[in-house]
C-alpha positions as CSV (number, residue, x, y, z in Angstrom):
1,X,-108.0,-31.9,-125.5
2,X,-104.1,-31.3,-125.2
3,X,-102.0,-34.1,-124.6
4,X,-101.1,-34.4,-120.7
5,X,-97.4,-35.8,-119.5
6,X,-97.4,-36.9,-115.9
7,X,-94.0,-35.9,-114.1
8,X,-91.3,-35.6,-116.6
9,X,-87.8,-36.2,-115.8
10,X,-85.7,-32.8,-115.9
11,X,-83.3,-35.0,-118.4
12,X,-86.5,-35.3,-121.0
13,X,-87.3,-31.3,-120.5
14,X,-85.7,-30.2,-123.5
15,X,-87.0,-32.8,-126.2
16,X,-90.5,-32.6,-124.1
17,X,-90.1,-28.4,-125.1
18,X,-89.7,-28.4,-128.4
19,X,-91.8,-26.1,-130.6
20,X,-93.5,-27.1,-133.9
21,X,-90.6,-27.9,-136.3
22,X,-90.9,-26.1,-139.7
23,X,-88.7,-27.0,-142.9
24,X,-86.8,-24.0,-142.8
25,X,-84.7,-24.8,-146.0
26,X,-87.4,-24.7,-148.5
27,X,-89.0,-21.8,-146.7
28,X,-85.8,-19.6,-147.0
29,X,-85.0,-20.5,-150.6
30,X,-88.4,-19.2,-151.4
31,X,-87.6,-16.2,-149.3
32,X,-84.5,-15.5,-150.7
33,X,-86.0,-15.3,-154.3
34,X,-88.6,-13.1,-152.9
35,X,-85.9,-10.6,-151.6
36,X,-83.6,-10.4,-154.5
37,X,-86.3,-10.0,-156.8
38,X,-87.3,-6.9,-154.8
39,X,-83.5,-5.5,-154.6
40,X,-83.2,-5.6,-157.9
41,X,-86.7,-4.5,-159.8
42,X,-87.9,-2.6,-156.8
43,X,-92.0,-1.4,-157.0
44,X,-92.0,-4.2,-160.2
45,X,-91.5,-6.9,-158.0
46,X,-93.7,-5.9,-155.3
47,X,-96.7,-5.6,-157.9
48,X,-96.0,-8.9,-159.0
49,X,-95.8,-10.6,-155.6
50,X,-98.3,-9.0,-154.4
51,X,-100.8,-9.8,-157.1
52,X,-99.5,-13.5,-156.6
53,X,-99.5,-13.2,-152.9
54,X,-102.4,-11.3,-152.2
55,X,-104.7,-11.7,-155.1
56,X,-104.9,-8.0,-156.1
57,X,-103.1,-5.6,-158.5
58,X,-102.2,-2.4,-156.9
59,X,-100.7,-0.2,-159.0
60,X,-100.2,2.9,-156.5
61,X,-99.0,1.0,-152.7
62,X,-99.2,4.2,-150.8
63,X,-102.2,5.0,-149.0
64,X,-103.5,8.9,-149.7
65,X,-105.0,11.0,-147.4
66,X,-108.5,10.0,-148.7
67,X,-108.6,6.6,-147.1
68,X,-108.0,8.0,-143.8
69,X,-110.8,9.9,-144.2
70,X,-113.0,7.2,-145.0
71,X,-111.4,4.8,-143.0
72,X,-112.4,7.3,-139.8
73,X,-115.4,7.9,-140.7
74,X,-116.2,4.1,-140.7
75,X,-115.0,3.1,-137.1
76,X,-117.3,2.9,-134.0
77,X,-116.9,5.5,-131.5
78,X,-117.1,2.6,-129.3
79,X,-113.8,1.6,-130.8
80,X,-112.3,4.7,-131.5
81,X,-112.8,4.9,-127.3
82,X,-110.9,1.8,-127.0
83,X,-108.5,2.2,-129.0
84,X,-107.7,5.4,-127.7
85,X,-107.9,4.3,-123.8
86,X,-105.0,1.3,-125.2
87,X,-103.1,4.6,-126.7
88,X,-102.9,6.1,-123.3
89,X,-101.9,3.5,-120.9
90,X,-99.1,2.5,-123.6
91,X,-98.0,5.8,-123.9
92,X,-97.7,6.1,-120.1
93,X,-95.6,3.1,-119.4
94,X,-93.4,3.6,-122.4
95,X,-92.8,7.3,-122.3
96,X,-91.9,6.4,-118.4
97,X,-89.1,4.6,-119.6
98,X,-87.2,7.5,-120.8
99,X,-83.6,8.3,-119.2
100,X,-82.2,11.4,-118.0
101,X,-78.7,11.8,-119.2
102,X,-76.3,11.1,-116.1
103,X,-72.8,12.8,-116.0
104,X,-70.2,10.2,-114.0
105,X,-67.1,11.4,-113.0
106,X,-65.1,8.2,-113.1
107,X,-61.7,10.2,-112.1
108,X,-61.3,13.6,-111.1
109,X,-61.2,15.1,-115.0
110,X,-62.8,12.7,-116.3
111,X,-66.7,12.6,-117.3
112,X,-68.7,10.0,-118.9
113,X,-72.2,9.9,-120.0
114,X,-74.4,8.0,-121.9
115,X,-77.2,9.9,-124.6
116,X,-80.3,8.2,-125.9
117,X,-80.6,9.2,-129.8
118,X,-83.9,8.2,-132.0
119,X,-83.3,5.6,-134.6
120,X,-83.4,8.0,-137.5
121,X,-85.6,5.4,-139.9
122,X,-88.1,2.8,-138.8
123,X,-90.3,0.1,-140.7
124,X,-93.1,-1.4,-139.0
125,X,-94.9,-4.2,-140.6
126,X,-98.3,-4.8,-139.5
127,X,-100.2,-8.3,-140.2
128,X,-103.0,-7.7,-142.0
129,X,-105.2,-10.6,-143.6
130,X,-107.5,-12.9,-141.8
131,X,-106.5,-10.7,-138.4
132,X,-105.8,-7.4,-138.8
133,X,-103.0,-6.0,-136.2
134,X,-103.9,-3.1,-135.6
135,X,-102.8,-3.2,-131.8
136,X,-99.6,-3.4,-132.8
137,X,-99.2,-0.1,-134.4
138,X,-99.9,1.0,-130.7
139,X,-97.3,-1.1,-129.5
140,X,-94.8,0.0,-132.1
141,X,-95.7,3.5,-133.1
142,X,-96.3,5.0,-129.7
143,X,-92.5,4.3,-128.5
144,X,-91.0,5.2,-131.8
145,X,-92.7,8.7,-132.1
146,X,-91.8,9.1,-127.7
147,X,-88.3,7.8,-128.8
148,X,-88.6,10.8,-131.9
149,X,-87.5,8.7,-134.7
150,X,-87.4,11.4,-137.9
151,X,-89.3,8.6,-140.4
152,X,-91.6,6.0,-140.1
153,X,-93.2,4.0,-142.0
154,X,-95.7,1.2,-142.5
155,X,-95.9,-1.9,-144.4
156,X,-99.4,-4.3,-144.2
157,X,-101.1,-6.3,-146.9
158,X,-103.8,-5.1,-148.8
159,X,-107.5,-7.4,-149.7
160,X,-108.3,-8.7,-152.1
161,X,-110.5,-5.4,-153.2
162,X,-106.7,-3.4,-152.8
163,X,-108.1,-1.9,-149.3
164,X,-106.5,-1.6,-146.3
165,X,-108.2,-2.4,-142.6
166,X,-109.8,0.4,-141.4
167,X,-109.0,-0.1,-137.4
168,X,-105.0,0.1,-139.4
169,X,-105.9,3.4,-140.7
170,X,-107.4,4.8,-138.1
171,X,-104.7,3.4,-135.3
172,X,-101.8,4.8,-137.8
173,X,-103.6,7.9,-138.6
174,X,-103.9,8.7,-134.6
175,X,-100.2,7.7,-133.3
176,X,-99.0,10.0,-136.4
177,X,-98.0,7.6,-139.1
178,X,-98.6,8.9,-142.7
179,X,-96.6,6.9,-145.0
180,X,-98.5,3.8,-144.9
181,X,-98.0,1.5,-147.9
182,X,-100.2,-2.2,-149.2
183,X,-97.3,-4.3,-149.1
184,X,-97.6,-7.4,-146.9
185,X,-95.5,-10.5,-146.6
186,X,-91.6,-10.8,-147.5
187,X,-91.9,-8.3,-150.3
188,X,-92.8,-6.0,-147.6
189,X,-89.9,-6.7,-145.6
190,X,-87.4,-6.4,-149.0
191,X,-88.9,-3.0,-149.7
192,X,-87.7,-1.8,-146.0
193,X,-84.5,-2.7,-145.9
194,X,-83.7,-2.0,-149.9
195,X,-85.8,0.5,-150.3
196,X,-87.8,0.9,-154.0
197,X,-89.2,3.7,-156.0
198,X,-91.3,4.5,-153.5
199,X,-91.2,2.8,-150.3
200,X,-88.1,4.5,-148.4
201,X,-85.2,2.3,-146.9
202,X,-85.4,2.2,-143.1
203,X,-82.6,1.4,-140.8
204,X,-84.7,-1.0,-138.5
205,X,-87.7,-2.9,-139.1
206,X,-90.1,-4.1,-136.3
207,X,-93.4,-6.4,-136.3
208,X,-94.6,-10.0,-136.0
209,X,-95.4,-12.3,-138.9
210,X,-95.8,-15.3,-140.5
211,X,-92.7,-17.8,-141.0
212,X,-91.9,-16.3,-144.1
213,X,-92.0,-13.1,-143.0
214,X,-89.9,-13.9,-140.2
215,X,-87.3,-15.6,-142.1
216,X,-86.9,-12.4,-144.3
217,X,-86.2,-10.2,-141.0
218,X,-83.6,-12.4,-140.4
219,X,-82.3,-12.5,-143.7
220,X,-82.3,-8.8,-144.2
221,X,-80.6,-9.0,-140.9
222,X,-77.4,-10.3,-142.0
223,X,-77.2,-7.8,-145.3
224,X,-77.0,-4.9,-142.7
225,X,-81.1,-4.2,-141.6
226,X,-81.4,-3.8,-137.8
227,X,-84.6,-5.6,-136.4
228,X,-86.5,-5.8,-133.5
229,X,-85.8,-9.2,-132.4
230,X,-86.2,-12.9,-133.9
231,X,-90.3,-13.7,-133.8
232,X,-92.0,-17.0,-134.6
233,X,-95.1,-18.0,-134.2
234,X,-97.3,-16.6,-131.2
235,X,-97.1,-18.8,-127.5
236,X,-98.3,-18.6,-123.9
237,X,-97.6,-20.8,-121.3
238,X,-99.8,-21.0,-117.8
239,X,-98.6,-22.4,-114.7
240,X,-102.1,-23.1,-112.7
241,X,-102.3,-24.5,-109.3
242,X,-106.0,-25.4,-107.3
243,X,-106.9,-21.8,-106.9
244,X,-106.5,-21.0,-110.5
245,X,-110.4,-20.7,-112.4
246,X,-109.8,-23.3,-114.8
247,X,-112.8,-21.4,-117.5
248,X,-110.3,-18.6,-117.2
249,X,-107.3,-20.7,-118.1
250,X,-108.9,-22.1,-120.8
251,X,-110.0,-19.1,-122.2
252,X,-105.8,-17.5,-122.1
253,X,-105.2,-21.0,-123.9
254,X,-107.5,-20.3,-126.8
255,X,-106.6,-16.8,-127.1
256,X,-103.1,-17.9,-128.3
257,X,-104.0,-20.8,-130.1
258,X,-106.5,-18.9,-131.9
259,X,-103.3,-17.3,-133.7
260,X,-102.9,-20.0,-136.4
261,X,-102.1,-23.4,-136.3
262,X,-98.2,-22.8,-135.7
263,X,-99.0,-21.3,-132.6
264,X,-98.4,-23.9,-129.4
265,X,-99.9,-23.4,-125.7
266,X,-98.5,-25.3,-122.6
267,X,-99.9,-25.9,-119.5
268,X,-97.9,-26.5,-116.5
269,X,-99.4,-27.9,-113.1
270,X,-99.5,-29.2,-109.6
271,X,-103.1,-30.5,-110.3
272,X,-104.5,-33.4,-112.5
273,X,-107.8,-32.6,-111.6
274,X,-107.2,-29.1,-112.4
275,X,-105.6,-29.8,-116.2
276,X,-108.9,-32.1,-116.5
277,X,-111.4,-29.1,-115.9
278,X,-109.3,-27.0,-118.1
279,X,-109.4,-29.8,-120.8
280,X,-113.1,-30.0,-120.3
281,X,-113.3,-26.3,-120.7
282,X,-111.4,-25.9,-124.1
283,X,-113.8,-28.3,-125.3
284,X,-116.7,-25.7,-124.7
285,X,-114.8,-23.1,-125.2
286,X,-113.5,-24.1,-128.8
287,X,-116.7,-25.1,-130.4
288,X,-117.6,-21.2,-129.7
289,X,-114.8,-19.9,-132.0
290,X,-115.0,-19.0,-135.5
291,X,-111.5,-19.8,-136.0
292,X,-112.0,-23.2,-134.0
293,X,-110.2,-25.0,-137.0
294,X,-107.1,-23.0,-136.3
295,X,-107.0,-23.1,-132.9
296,X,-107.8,-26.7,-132.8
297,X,-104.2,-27.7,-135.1
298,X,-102.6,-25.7,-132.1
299,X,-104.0,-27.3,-129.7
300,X,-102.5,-30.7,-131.5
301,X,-99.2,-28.7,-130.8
302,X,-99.7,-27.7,-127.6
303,X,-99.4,-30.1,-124.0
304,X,-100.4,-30.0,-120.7
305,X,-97.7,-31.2,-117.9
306,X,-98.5,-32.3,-114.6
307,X,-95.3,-31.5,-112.0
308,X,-94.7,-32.2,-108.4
309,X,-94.2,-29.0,-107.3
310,X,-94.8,-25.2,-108.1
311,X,-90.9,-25.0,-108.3
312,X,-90.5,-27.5,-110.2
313,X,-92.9,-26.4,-112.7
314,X,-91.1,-22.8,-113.0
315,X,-88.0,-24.1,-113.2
316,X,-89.1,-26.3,-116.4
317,X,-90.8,-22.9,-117.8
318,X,-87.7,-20.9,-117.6
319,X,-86.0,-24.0,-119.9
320,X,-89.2,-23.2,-122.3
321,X,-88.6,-19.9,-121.6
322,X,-92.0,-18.6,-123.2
323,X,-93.4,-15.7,-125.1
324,X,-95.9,-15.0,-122.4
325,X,-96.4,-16.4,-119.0
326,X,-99.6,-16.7,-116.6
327,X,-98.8,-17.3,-113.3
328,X,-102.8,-18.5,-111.9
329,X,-101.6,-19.2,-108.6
330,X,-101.1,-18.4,-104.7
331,X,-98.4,-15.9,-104.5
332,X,-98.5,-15.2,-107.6
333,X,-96.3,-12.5,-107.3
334,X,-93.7,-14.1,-105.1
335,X,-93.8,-17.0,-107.9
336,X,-93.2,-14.5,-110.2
337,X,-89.5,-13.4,-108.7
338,X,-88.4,-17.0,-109.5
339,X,-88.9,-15.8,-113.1
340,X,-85.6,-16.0,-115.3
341,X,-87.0,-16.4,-119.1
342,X,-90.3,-14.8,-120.1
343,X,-91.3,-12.5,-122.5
344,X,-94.2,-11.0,-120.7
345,X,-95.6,-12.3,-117.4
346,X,-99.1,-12.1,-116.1
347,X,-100.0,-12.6,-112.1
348,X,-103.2,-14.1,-111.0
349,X,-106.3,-15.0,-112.0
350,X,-107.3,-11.3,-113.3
351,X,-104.3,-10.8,-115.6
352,X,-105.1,-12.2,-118.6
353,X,-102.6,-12.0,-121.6
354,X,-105.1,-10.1,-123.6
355,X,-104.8,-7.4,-121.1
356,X,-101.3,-6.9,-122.4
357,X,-102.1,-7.7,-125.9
358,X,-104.2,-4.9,-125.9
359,X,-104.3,-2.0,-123.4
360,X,-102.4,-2.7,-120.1
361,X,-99.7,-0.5,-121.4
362,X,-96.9,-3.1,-121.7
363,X,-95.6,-3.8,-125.3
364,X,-96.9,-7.2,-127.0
365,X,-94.1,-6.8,-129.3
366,X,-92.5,-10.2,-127.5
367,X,-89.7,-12.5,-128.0
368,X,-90.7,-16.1,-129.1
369,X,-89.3,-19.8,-129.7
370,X,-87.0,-19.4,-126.3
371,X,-85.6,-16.4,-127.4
372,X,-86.6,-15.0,-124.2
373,X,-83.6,-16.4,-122.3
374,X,-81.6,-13.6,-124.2
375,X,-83.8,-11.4,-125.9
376,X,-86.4,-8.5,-124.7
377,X,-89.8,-7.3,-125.9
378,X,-89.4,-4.6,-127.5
379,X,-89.7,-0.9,-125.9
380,X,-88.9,2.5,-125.7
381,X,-85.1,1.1,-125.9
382,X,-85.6,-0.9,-128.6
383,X,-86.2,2.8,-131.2
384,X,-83.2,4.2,-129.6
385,X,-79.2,3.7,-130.1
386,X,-77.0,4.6,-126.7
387,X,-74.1,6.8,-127.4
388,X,-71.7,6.9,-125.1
389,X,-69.3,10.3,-124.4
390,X,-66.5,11.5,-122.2
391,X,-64.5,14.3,-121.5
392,X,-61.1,14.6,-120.1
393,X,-59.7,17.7,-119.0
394,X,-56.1,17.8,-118.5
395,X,-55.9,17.2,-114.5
396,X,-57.9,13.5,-115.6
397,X,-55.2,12.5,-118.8
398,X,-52.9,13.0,-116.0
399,X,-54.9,10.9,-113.7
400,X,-55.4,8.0,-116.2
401,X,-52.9,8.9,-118.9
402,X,-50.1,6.6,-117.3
403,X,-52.3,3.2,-116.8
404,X,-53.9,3.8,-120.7
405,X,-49.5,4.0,-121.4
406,X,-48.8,0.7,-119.8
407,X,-52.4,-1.2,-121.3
408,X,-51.1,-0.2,-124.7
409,X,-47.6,-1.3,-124.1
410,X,-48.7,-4.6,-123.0
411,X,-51.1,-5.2,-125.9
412,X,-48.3,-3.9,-128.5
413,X,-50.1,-0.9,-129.5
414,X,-47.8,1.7,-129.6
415,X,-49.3,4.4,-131.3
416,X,-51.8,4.2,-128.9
417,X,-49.4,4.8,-126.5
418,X,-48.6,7.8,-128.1
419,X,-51.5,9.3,-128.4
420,X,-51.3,9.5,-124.4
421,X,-47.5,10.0,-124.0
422,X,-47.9,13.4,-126.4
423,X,-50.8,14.6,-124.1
424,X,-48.7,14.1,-120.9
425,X,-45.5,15.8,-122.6
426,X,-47.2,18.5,-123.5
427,X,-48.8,19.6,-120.4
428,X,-45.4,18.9,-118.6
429,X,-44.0,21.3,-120.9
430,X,-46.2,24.1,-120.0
């Protein structure tokens, strides 16, 4: 069962919030070594590591067209199917988000626009171990190939037998990803953004992880890497009122907690008797799992919080400001416009976070530990950079040219000035 807190005061909300606490100074000493030992002995370093990591020596990380063979040939059609109806519906939504270029003329003369241009070179790292990701080479590959981004590449750890997934290989092989290397953890993350022997340096590097691996993407971060966006570990929060199936909310509980033990759930609702059923429901539902033992330490993490009113309850959610968000209740969807901080949100009883885990179409790629009051999932935007142009003909420097004289004059910058005063003196001289 999670722990319950009857009607907290708003002034308790933020200690109430807190996610797990981690100690971060060990973690990124150990991370640190990790990443300089890779920037300086390149392919050496990953062997090592990954022998002490994973428990394997790989001598040759890339992946050669042979395993994708195999790897084909031993997937289901059942799940060749479904991995291909997920394909699809992602593709649809994200290649919908692409921008015809729009020409303003801000001033007679003079034109502005705005051109979306593919990040050039893109790492994705794809958990591998005791669950395999391969959903979110969907999520990240279909956007960055739409977006046309010239290289990418992909990191995930290797068994113990030096193998990689074959739902990875498959899902890689189909979006169109080739370079494909077994190199999981922080040494994964070093080889993108240094760059080794063999593993190419990439200019942005995208995917969940562990804390470790998190803590290197942030790291990299501050030496010059791009990434996606700061990731912890995996949450959901469900705001359930009397017409909510408690079985059902139980079920989108588990399905995060499963995750690992970092994970936390949180339950938000107008109903005690409500967040007893659902109690009594994990119960059932838990003993099912095989990773039961996992989703139980989350569960240890996680609480369930009764509120006085629906309002009340969204307005403590957008303080938590969660990775994803059910919303199991009537008018759901005008609940859902009192929304401020979320990183995905799911209406009614039908939308289960799975849906967009997997094959609604929206990205799973999501912002965590209340980074969602200022961050995005990722999307098509996220593989793109935004140059801005304009033009000025000589009509608009004359239009504009004597307000950019007296900006620069007031801010002391006179050879901006300049730059405009020549312009104007030489079409008055003509």
């Amino acid at each position: 069962m999670i722990k319950t807190i009857k009607y907290p005061e708003r002034s308790t909300w933020i200690e109430l919030l807190k996610r797990p606490s981690i100690d971060s100074f060990s973690l990124e000493e150990t991370v640190k070594t990790v990443l300089m030992e890779v920037r300086q002995n390149g392919d050496k370093a990953i062997r090592v590591y990954t022998k002490q990591f994973d428990k394997v020596d790989i001598e040759k990380t890339e992946v050669d067209a042979s395993e994708f063979i195999q790897a084909e040939k031993n997937i289901s059609i059942e799940l060749k199917n479904a991995i291909q109806l997920a394909k699809a519906n992602i593709e649809k939504f994200h290649f919908a988000q692409k921008e015809e270029k729009k020409v303003i003329e801000t001033t007679t003369g003079v034109s502005c626009w705005r051109k979306s241009i593919a990040i050039q070179k893109v790492g994705l790292y794809i958990p591998g171990g005791s669950a395999p990701l391969f959903s979110t080479i969907l999520m990240l590959g279909v956007p960055a190939k739409i977006a046309g981004c010239s290289e990418i590449i992909l990191c995930t750890p290797p068994d113990k037998n030096g193998k990689i997934n074959d739902a990875i290989l498959y899902t890689a092989k189909l979006v169109g990803i080739t370079k494909v290397f077994k190199v999981g953890g922080v040494q994964a993350i070093a080889a993108m953004a240094y760059g080794t022997e063999t593993i190419p340096k990439t200019d942005k590097i995208f995917g969940p992880g562990n804390q470790y691996v998190t803590n290197a993407k942030q790291l990299v971060n501050k030496s010059g890497t791009a990434i996606d966006m700061p990731a912890g570990p995996s949450e959901v929060a469900i705001i359930a009122d009397e017409t909510c199936n408690p079985a059902f909310v139980a079920a989108d509980l588990l399905s995060q907690a499963e995750h690992g033990a970092d994970s936390q759930v949180i339950l938000v609702s107008t109903s005690e008797a409500i967040i007893e059923r659902v109690n009594i429901e994990l119960l059932q539902q838990l003993t099912q799992l095989p990773r039961k033992e996992l989703a139980q330490k989350a569960l240890e993490n996680s609480k369930a919080i009764l509120v006085k009113t629906i309002e009340e309850g969204i307005d403590l959610l957008n303080e938590y400001a969660p990775e994803h968000l059910i919303i199991a209740c009537k008018n759901e969807e005008q609940i859902g416009e009192l929304v401020l901080n979320a990183g995905s949100v799911f209406l009614g009883n039908y939308s289960c976070e799975s849906a967009g885990d997997y094959a609604s179409g929206t990205n799973h790629t999501l912002p965590t530990n209340g980074y969602a009051k200022a961050y995005s999932g990722v999307s098509l935007d996220s593989f793109v950079k935004k140059i801005t142009f304009q033009k000025l003909t000589k009509e608009g420097i004359k239009n504009i040219g004597n307000a950019i004289e007296l900006m620069a004059a007031a801010e002391g910058l006179d050879a901006h000035k300049n730059a405009v005063t020549l312009r104007l003196n030489s079409i008055n001289t003509i």
